[in-house]
Structure formats: structure tokens, C-alpha cells
C-alpha positions in Angstrom: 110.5 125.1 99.3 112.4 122.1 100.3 109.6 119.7 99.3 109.3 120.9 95.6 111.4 118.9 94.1 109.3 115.7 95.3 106.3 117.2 94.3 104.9 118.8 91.5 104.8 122.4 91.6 101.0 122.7 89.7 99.7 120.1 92.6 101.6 122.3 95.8 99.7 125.3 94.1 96.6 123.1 93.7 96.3 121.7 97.2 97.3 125.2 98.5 94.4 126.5 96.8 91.7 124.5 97.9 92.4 124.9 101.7 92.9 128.8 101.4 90.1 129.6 103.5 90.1 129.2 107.2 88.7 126.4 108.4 89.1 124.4 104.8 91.9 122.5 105.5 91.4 118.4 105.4 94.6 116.4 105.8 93.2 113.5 103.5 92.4 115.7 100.7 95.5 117.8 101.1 97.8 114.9 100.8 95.8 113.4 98.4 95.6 116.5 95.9 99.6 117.4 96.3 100.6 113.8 95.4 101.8 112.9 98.6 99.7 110.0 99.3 101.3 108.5 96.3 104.6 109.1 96.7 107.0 106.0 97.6 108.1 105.8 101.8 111.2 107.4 101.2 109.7 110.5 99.7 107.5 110.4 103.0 110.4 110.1 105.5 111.9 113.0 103.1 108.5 115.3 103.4 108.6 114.0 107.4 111.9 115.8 107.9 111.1 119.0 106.2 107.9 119.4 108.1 109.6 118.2 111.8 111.4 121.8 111.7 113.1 121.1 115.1 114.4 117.4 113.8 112.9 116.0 117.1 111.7 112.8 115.1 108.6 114.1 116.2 106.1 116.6 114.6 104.2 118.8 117.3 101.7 121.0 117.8 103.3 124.7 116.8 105.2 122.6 113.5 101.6 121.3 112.3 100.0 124.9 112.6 102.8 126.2 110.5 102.6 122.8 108.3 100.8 124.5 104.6 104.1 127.1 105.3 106.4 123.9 104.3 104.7 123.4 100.4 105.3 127.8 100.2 106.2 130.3 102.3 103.1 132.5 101.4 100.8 130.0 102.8 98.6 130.3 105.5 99.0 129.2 109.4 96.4 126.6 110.1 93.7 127.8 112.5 93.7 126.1 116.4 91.1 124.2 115.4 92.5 122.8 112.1 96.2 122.1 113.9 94.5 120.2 116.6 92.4 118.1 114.1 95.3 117.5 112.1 96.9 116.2 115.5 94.5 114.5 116.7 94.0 112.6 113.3 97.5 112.0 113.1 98.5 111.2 116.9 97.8 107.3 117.2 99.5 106.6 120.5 98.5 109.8 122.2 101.7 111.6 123.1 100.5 114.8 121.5 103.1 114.3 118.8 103.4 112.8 115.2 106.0 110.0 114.9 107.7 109.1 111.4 105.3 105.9 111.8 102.3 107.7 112.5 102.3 110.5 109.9 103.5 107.6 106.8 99.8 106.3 108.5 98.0 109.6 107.7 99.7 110.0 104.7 98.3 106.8 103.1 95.2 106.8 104.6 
């Protein structure tokens, strides 16, 4: 996938993993356990542009619940419930999208 070269391959199958089960799936620990939280802005932006499939600038509701699909293509939709806590976590001005601004937030949360 497009975001392996930025991460480590043993922490996208790690993260994976741990958030196989339906309704497992926490953003914080996700980003935390496939290195993305410590990864420098410009690996962010980088990981921001894979996940915004459409390249609207903004990541929306169907791209989240396809978002595990980014790290490998054998992963798992997220459930409604999971996509619309991952927005809602994410969506600091309320426009019922994820900015560049706003998901860097999340990331480093």
C-alpha cells in the first residue's frame, strides 16, 4: 500500500491486528501502534493524501469507513458506528469532514 514505505510493515500488521474485530477499532491507539503519531508533519500530510481518496482536501464519511483498507487491502471496512466515531473525533469545526489541520490534530493526540 501507498503508506508502507512511511511505516513499518510489522506495526501496519500490528495495528491491523488489534482492531480486527468489529467494533475494536480506536483511532488513538491505531495511530499510536502503527507509528503514525510519531511520524514528522510531512509524513502526516503524506498519510492525509493517501487516505483523502477523492483528493478533496477533505476526508469524509464513506473514505473513513474504508480508512484500515489504506494500511492493506485485506483489511476490514469500519462498522457505522466506528466511521462515525472516528468523524466525530476527528471533525473539530463540524462540517462533517476531516481537514489536513484537523486529522494532523487527531493524529497527535
Amino acid at each position: 500500500m501507498a503508506l508502507a514505505g512511511t511505516l513499518k510493515e510489522a506495526d501496519i500488521t500490528a495495528a491491523l491486528a488489534a482492531c480486527s474485530a468489529a467494533e475494536s477499532f480506536k483511532h488513538k491507539e491505531f495511530f499510536a501502534k502503527v507509528g503514525l503519531s510519531a511520524k514528522s508533519a510531512d509524513d502526516i500530510k503524506k498519510a492525509f493524501g493517501v487516505i483523502d481518496q477523492d483528493q478533496s482536501g477533505f476526508i469524509e464519511e464513506d473514505e473513513l469507513k474504508l480508512f484500515l483498507q489504506n494500511f492493506s487491502a485485506s483489511a476490514r471496512a469500519l462498522t457505522v458506528a466506528e466511521t462515525k466515531a472516528f468523524l466525530k473525533a476527528g471533525d473539530i469545526d463540524g462540517d462533517g469532514m476531516i481537514g489536513i489541520d484537523e486529522f494532523a490534530t487527531m493524529v497527535k493526540a
